[in-house]
C-alpha positions, 0 to 999 in steps of 0.5 A: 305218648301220654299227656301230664308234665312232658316234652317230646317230639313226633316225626319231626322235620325241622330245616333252614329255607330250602334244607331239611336238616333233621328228619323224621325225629321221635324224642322224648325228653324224661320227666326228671331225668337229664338228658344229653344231645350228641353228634358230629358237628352239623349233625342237627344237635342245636336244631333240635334244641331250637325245634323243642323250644318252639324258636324254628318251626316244623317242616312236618310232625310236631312238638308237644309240651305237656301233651299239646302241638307246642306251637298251638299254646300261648307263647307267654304260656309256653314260656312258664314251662319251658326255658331256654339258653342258647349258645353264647348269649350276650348281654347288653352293656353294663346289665348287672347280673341281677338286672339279667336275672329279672329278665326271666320274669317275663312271661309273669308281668302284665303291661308296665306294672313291673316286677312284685314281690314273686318276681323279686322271690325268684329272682333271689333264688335263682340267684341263691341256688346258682351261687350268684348273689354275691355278684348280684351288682356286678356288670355280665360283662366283667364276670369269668365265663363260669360265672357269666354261664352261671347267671345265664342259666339264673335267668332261666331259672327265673322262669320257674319252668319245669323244662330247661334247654341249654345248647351248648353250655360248656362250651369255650369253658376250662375243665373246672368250671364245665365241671362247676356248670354240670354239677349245678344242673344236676343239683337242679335236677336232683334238688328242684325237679327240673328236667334238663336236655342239653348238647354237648361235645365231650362225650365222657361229661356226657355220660357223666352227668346225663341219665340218658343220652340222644346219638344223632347223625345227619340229622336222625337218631341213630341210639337213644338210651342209658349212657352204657347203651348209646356208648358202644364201639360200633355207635362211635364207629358208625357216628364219628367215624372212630375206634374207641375203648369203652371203659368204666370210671372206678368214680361214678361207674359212668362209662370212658370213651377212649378213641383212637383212629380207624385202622390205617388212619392214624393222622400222624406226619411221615418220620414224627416231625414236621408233615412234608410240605414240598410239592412232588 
């Protein structure tokens, strides 16, 4: 691996109290290029997420941000570099959106000086670029969950970090507003530079909007590559258990996974209708 704007792990080993949940795991998150994280649920995807990001601490191998062991950077310094949203954050009561915003101007501020002209700079951009400014006023708590998942990731902006790491942030969310959520972090990586890793579920939004894609299983990469070349009838058999069409979106020429289940599995009740429930 080569030094420079880079994030990327060597035979890591990441778990909880006496579990190893992701083995020996050797990724690189592009420079520039968006990528998404895939698998069955408890497959290790947020673990992963949670290792790069420095907030669980590895068991064997390492993390490297910009070509140094993460963990043997300054957290203040690491901070600027890297951001991340966790899943299903909560905001305290009564924060207002640009309250929220603010808070990613942290790792800038020494003792109580409390924020300068560049702290309110950025945060008035990541408002801006988030479409957000016009609810700048307005308490988290009253907002839509699109716009709620918006202001999150303003304040991640905030940071002004080259690397963004969102974990699940799709999710609980209508079509529309997962649509309204994947086009703003692909306008932050087609206009601002940022490079994105995220987990998800749908693989179809998946392909739609990663440039790269990350197949993991009990906790080891199983593919990695292009959405064409992860998404492939025998990687889907093999990872979720299913058969599935592979087709071409005539839109975006992103492959369309259409699944079904293996042969002899069709998961339908006897006769149509209600399954049988007496007991033989």
């Amino acid at each position: 691996m080569t030094a420079g704007s880079s994030l990327y792990t060597e035979h890591l080993d990441l778990g909880y109290a006496d579990r190893t949940i992701v083995q020996d795991l050797c990724l690189r998150v592009a420079d520039d290029r968006i990528l998404a994280l895939l698998g069955p649920n408890g497959s290790g995807k947020s673990t992963i997420l949670k290792g790069m990001a420095r907030i669980l601490k590895a068991r064997a191998g390492a993390v490297y941000l910009d070509g140094e062991a993460i963990h043997r950077q300054p957290t203040k310094r690491v901070a600027r570099k890297l951001a991340i949203l966790p899943q299903g954050p909560e905001a305290p009561e009564g924060l207002t959106v640009a309250e929220l915003v603010s808070y990613g101007r942290f790792p800038y501020q020494r003792g109580f000086g409390g924020a300068d002209a560049q702290d309110l700079l950025m945060v008035d951009w990541a408002l801006k670029i988030t479409g957000m400014t016009d609810l700048a006023s307005r308490p988290v708590g009253t907002l839509s969950g699109g716009q709620r998942q918006r202001a999150w990731i303003a304040m991640a902006l905030a940071q002004g970090t080259k690397f963004l790491l969102l974990d699940e942030p799709i999710t609980f969310l209508d079509v529309a507003h997962q649509l309204e959520v994947l086009r703003l972090l692909r306008k932050l990586n087609a206009e601002e530079g940022r490079t994105v890793a995220f987990v998800v579920h749908d693989l179809n939004l998946a392909a739609r909007f990663a440039d790269q894609l990350a197949l993991v299983q009990e906790g080891k990469l199983v593919a990695f590559g292009p959405p064409a070349q992860v998404l492939t009838r025998d990687h889907l058999k093999r990872v979720f258990g299913v058969d599935a069409d592979i087709l071409t979106d005539p839109r975006t020429g992103s492959p369309v996974c259409v699944a079904h289940p293996l042969e002899g599995e069709t998961g339908r009740p006897r006769d149509g209708g209600i399954p049988d429930q007496s007991v033989e």
